[in-house]
C-alpha positions in Angstrom: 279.2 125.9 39.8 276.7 123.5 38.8 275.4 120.6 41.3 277.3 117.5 41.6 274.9 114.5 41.5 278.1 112.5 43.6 278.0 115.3 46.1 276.0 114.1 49.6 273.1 116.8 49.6 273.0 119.9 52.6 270.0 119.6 54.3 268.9 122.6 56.3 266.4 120.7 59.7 264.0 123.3 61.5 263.2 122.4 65.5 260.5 123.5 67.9 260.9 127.1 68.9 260.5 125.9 72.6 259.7 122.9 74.7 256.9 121.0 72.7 256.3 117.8 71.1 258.3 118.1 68.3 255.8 116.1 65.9 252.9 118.7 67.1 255.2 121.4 64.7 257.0 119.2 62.3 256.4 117.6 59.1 257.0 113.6 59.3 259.7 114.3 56.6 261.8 115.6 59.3 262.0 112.6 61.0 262.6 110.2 58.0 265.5 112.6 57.1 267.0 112.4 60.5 266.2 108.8 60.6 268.7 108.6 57.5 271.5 111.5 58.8 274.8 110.6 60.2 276.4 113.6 60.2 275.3 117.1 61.5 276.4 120.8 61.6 275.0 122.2 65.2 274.7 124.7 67.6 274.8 122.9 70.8 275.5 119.3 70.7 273.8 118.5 73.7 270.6 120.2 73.0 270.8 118.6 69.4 271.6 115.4 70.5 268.1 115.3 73.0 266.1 116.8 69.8 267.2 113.9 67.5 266.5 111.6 70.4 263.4 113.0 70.6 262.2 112.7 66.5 264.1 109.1 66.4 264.6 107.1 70.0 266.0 104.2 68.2 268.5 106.1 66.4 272.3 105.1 67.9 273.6 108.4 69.1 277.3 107.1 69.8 276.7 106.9 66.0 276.2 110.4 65.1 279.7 112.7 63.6 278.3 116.1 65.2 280.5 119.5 64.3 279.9 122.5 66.6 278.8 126.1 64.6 278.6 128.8 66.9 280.4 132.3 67.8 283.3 131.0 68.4 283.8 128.8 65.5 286.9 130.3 63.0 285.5 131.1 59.3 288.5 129.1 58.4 286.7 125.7 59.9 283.5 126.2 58.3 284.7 124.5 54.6 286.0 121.3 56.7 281.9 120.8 58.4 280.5 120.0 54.7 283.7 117.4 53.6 281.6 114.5 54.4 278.9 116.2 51.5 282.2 116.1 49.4 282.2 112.2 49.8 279.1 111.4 49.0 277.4 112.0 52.8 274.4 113.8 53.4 274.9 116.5 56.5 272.2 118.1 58.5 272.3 121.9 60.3 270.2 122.2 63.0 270.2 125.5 64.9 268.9 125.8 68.6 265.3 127.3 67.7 263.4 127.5 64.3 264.8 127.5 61.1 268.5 127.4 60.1 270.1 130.1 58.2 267.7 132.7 59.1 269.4 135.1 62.1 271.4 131.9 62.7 275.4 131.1 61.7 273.8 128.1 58.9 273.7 130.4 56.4 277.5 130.1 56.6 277.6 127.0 55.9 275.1 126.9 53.0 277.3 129.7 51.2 279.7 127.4 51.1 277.7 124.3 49.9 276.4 126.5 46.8 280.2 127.6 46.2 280.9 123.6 46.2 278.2 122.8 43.8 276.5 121.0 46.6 272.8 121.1 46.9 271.0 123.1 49.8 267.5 121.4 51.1 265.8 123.4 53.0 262.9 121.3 55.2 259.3 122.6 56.3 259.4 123.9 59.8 258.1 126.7 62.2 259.9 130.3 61.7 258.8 132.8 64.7 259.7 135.0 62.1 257.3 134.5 59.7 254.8 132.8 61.6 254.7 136.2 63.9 254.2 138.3 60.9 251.2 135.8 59.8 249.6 136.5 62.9 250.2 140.2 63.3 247.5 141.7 61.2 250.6 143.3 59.1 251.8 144.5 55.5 252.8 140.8 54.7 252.9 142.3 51.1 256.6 144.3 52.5 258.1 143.6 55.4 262.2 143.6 56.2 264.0 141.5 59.5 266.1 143.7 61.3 267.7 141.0 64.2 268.9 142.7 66.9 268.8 146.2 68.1 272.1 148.2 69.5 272.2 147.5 73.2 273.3 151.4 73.7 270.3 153.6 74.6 271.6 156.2 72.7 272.2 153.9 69.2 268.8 152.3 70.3 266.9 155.1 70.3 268.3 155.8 66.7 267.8 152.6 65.4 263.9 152.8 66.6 263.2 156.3 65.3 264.8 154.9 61.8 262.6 151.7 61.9 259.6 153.8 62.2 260.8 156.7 59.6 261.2 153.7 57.1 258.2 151.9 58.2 256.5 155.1 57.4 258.4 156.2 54.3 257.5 152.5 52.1 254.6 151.3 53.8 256.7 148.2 55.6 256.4 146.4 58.5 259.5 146.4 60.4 260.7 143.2 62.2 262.8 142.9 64.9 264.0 140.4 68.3 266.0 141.0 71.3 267.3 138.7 73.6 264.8 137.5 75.9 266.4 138.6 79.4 266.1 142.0 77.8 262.7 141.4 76.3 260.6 143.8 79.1 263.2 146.7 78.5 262.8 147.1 74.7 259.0 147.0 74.8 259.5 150.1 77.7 262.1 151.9 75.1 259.7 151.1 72.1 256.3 152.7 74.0 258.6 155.8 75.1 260.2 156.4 72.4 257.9 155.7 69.2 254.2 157.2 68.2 251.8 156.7 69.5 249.7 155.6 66.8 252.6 153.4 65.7 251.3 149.8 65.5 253.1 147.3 67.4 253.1 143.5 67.3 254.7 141.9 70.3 254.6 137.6 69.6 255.8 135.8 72.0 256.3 132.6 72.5 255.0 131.1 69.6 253.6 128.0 69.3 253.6 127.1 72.8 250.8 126.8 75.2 252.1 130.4 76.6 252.0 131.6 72.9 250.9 135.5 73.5 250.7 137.3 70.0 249.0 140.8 70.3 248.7 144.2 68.1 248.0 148.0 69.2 249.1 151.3 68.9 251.5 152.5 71.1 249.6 154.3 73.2 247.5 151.4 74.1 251.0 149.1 75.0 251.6 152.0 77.5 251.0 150.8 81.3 250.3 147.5 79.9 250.9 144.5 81.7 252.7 141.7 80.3 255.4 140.0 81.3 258.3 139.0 78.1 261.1 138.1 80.8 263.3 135.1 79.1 260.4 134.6 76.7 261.2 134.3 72.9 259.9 137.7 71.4 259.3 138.7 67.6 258.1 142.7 67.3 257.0 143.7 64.5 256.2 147.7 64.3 254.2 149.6 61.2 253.6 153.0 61.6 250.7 155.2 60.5 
């Protein structure tokens, strides 16, 4: 369907992957395009709420139209968030960390956009994703994001021992996250279970002062002391 110049436009806002200064990571674009945003697609309106607070002060909040995207929102509602982009209204996604529609529910929403002929903007912004793959030392040249692993050991296991075949097999990084209460438990799986001249990135953190980004083999993350507990974690494995 091609793009309807009446349509409002989709634009897809990046936050702060943690608690910092929001203009310390972001472009000043962001904030003249929330400056000129009414309506918004969210994870967590109260979190979102503070962030646009935070990028605009003197931007009436009692003035915002915010819809809530999240787990337990029906596919059937998703259509309905982009109506005002219908009218003529531009709409914003912001997810709770990083970029929308990448390991977030967005993407959703900008399916639907391109099916309406509306246009999808994405902004510049931090992705732990990519900026964890930057730093890791890496084959940035093929690389694949897994999300999350199974939470069975069993399926884990498997799902390890695959990354690591396939990492092996093409010559590709492997990324992959878990969520952070569970952050110090992987890492133990992954150094039991893998190589151990299997390179591992472990980036944590990033961008904040705590921002810990390290790779070794496996055998030198064994008996190593760091602490991942409820900290945002990209690994990234290659093996040899």
């Amino acid at each position: 369907m091609a793009l309807d110049n009446k349509y409002g436009k989709l634009y897809l806002i990046p936050t702060t992957l943690g608690d910092v200064e929001p203009l310390e990571v972001l472009p000043l674009s962001i904030k003249r395009i929330i400056e000129n945003l009414d309506f918004y697609i969210v994870e967590n309106e109260k979190t979102s709420r503070r962030f646009i607070k935070r990028i605009s002060p003197k931007k009436s909040q009692p003035g915002l139209k915010i819809q809530t995207l999240n787990k337990y929102t029906q596919p059937e509602e998703i259509p309905t968030f982009i109506t005002p982009c219908l009218n003529g209204y531009d709409v914003g996604i912001i997810s709770e960390a990083g970029c929308p529609g990448v390991a977030d529910p967005g993407a959703d929403v900008a399916a639907v956009a391109h099916d309406k002929g509306i246009e999808v903007v994405p902004l510049i912004g931090p992705s732990s994703i990519l900026l964890a793959l930057m730093a890791s030392g890496m084959n940035g040249q093929s690389f694949a994001f897994n999300g999350y692993l199974p939470i069975d050991k069993t399926e884990k296991k498997k799902a390890l021992k695959a990354l690591e075949k396939r990492s092996k097999d093409l010559n590709q990084s492997q990324i992959f996250m878990e969520t952070p209460y569970r952050n110090d438990k992987l890492l133990a799986d992954i150094t039991s279970i893998l190589a151990g001249n299997t390179k591992l990135c472990v980036a944590s953190d990033i961008t904040l002062p705590s921002q810990f980004i390290k790779t070794q083999a496996i055998s030198q993350w064994k008996g190593a002391k760091v602490d991942l507990h409820k900290r945002p974690t990209i690994f990234i494995l290659h093996a040899q």
